[in-house]
Backbone as numpy.savetxt, mean C-alpha at the origin, in Angstrom:
# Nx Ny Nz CAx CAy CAz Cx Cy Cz
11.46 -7.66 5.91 12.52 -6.76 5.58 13.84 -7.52 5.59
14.81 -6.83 4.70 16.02 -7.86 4.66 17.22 -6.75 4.32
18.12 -7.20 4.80 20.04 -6.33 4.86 19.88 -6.00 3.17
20.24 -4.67 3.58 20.67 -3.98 1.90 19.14 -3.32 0.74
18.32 -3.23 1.84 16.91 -3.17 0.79 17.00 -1.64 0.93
16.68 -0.45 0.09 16.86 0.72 -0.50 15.60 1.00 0.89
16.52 2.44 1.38 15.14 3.26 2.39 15.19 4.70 2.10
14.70 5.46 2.64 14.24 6.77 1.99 13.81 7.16 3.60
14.87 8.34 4.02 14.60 8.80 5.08 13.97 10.22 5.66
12.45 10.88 5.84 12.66 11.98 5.98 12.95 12.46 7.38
13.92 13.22 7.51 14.14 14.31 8.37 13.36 15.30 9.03
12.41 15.62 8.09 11.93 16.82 7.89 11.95 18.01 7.39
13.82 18.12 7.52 14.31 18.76 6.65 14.75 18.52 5.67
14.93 17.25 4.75 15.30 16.69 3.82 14.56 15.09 3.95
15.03 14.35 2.40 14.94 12.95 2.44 16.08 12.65 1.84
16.59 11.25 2.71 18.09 10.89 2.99 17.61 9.57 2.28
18.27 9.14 0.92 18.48 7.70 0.73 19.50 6.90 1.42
18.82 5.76 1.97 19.71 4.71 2.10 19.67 3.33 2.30
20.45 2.09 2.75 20.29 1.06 3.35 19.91 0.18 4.22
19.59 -0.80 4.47 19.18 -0.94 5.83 20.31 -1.98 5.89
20.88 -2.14 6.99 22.08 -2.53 7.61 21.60 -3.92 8.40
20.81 -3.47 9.35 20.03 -4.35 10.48 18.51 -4.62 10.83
18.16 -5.45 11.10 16.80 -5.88 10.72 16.76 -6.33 12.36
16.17 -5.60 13.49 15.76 -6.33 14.69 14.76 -7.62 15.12
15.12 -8.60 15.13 14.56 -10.05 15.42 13.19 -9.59 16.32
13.20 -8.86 17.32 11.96 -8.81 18.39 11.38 -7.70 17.27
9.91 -8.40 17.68 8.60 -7.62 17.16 7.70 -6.93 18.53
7.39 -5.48 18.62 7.03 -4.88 19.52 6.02 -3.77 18.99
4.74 -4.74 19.28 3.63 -4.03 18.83 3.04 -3.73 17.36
3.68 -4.54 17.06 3.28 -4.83 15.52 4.75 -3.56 14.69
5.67 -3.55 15.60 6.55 -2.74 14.81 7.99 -3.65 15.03
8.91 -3.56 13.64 10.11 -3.54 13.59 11.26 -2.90 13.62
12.41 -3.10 14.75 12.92 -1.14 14.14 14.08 -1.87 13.29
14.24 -1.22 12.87 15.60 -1.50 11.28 16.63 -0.10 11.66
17.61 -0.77 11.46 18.80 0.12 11.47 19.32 0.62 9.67
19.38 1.94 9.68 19.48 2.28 8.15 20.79 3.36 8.31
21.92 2.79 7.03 23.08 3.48 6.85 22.48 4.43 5.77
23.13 5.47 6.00 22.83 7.38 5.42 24.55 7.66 4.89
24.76 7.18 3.73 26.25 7.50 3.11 25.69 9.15 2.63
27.13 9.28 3.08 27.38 11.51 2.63 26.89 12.16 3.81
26.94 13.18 3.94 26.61 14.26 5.02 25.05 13.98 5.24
25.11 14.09 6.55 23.56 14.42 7.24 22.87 15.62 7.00
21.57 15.60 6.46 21.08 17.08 6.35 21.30 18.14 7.90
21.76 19.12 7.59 21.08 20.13 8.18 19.85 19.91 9.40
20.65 19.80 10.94 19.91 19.79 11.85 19.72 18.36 12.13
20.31 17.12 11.52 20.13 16.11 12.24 21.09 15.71 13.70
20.66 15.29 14.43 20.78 14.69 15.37 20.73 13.57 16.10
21.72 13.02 17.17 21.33 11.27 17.33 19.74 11.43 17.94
18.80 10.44 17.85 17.52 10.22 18.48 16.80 10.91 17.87
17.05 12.05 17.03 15.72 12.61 16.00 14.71 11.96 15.59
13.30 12.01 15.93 12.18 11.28 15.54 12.27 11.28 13.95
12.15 10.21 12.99 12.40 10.27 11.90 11.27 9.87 11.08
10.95 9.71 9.91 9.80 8.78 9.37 10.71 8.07 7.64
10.52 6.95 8.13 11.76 6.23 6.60 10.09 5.41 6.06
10.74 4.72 4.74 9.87 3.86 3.86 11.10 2.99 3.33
10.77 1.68 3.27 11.61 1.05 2.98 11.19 0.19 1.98
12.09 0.33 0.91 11.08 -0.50 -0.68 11.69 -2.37 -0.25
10.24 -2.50 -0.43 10.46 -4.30 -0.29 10.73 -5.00 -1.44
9.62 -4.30 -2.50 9.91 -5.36 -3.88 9.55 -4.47 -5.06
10.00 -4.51 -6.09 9.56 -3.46 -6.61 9.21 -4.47 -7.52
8.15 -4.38 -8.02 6.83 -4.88 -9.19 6.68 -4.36 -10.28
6.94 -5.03 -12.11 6.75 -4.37 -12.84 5.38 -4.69 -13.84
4.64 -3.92 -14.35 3.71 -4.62 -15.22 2.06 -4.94 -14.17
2.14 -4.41 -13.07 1.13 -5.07 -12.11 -0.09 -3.92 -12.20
-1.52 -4.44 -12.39 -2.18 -3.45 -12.06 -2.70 -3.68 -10.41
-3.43 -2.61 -10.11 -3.13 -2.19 -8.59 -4.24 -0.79 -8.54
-4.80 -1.13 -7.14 -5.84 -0.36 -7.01 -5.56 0.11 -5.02
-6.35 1.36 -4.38 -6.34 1.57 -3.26 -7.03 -0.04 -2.81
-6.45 0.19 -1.61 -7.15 -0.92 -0.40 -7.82 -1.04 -0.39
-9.31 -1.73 -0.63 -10.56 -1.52 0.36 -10.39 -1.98 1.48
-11.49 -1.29 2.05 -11.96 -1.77 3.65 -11.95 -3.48 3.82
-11.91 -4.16 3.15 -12.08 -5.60 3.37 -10.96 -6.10 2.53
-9.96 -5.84 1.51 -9.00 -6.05 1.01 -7.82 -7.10 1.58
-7.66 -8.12 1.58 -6.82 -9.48 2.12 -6.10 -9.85 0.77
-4.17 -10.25 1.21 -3.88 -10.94 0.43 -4.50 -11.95 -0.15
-4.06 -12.45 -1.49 -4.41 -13.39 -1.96 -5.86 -14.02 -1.77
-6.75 -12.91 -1.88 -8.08 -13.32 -1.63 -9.06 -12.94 -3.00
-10.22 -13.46 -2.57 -11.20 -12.80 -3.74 -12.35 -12.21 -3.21
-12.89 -11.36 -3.65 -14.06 -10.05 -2.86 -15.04 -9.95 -4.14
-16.11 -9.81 -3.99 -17.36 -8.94 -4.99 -16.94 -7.29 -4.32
-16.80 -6.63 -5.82 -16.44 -5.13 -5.07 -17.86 -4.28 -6.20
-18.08 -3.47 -5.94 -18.99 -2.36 -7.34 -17.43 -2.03 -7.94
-17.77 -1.79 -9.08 -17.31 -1.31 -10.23 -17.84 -0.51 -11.26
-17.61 1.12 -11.02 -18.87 2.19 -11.81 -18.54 1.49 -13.27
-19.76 1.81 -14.02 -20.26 1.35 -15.27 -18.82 2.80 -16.17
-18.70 2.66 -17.11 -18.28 3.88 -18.24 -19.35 4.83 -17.97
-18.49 6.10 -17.44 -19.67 6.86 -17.73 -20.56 7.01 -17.30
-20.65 6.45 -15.79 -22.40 6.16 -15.23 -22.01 6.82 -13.58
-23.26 6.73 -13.60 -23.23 7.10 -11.97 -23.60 5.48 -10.69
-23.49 4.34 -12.34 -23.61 3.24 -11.45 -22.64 2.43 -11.47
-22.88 1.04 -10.03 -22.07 0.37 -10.11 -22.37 -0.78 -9.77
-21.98 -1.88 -10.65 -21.79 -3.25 -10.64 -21.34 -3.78 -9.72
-21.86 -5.07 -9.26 -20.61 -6.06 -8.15 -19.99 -6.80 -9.59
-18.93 -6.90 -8.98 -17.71 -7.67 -9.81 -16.64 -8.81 -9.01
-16.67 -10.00 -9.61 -15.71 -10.45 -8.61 -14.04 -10.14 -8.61
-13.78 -10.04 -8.19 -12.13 -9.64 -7.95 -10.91 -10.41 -7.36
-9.94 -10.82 -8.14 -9.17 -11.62 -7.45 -7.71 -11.07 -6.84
-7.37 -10.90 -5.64 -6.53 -9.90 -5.15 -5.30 -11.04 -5.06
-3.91 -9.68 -4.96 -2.66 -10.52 -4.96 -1.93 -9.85 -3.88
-0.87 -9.42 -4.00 -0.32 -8.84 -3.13 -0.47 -7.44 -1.95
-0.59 -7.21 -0.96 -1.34 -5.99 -0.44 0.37 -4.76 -0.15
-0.34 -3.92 0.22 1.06 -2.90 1.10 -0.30 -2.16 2.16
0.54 -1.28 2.73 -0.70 -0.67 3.83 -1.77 0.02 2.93
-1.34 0.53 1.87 -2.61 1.36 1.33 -2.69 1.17 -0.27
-2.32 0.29 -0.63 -2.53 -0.49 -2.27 -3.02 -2.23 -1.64
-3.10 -2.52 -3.28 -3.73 -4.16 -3.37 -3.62 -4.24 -4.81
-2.47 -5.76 -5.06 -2.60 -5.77 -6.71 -3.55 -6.89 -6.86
-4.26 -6.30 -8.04 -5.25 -6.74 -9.18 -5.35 -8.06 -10.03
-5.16 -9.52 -9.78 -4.96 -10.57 -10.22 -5.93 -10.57 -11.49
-7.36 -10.76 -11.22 -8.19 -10.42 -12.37 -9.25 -9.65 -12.06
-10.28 -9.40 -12.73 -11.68 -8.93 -12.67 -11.63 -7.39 -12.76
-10.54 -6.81 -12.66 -10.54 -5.57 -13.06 -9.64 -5.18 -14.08
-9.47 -3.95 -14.87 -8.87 -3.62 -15.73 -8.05 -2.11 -15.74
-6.68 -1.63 -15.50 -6.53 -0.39 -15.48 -7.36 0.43 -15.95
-8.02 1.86 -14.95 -8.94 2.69 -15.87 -9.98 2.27 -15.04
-10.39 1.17 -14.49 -11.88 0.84 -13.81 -11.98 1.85 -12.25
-12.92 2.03 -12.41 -13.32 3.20 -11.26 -14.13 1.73 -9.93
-13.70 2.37 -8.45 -14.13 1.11 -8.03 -14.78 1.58 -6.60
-15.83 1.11 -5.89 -15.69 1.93 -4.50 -15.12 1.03 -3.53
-14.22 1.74 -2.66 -13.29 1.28 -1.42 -13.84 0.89 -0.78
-14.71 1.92 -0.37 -15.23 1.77 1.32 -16.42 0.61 1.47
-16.78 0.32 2.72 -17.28 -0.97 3.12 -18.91 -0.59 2.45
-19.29 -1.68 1.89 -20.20 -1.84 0.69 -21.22 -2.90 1.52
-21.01 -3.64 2.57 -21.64 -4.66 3.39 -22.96 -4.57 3.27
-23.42 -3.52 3.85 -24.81 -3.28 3.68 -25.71 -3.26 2.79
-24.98 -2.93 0.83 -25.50 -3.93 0.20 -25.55 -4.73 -0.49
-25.05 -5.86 0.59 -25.09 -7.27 0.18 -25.67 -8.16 -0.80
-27.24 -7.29 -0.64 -28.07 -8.00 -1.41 -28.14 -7.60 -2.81
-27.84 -6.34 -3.12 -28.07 -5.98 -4.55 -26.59 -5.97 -5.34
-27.10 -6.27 -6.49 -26.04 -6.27 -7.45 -25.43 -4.74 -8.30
-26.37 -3.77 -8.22 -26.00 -2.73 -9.01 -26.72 -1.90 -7.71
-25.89 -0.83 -8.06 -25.80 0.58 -7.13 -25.76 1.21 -7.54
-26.54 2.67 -7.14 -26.67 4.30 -8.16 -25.58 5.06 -7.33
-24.57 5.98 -7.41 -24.38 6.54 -6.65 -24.40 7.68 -7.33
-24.85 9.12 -5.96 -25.30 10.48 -6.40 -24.61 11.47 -6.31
């Protein structure tokens, strides 16, 4: 995270665009807290210490295709994932070359194509086969 990157704050009672000002050096528990400026009036019912929930855009990407996470999903890595056939109730292993992650996306370097249907979840078990029916 870095000074001046666009955040989006909800309240609960509203969502507040704004800045982030400050970026805290100590890491505590796998969390950062960031200080975020809120230009114009505070919604309705805010308060200092209000539990809040913000998103803060890191990079914005144009032209990228991009699929949910899987269960095994790593930057810059490559995975065999199934990939349903057109139209089928089956699915292919395919290799896949992954690029950038967020908590719940992963962009698409190659092996897939916008439109490809794919399964997420952990597939481990079968390892051994190449095509899968699902019902």
């Amino acid at each position: 995270m870095q000074i001046g990157q666009v955040a989006e704050i909800d309240t609960r009672t509203a969502v507040v665009k704004g800045k982030v000002v400050r970026v805290d050096p100590n890491v505590e528990n796998g969390t950062v807290a960031v200080d975020v400026f809120l230009p114009g009036e505070l919604p309705k019912g805010s308060r200092p210490d209000l539990t809040v929930e913000g998103r803060i855009e890191l990079e914005v990407l144009t032209d990228v295709v991009f699929m949910g996470r899987p269960a095994f999903g790593r930057a810059d890595s490559s995975a065999s994932i199934f990939r349903f056939r057109p139209d089928s109730e089956e699915a292919e292993r395919t290799q896949v070359n992954f690029g950038r992650t967020s908590v719940s996306t992963i962009e698409i370097i190659s092996g897939l194509s916008p439109g490809d249907r794919v399964i997420l979840s952990d597939t481990s078990e079968w390892d051994d086969y190449n095509r899968i029916r699902v019902n």
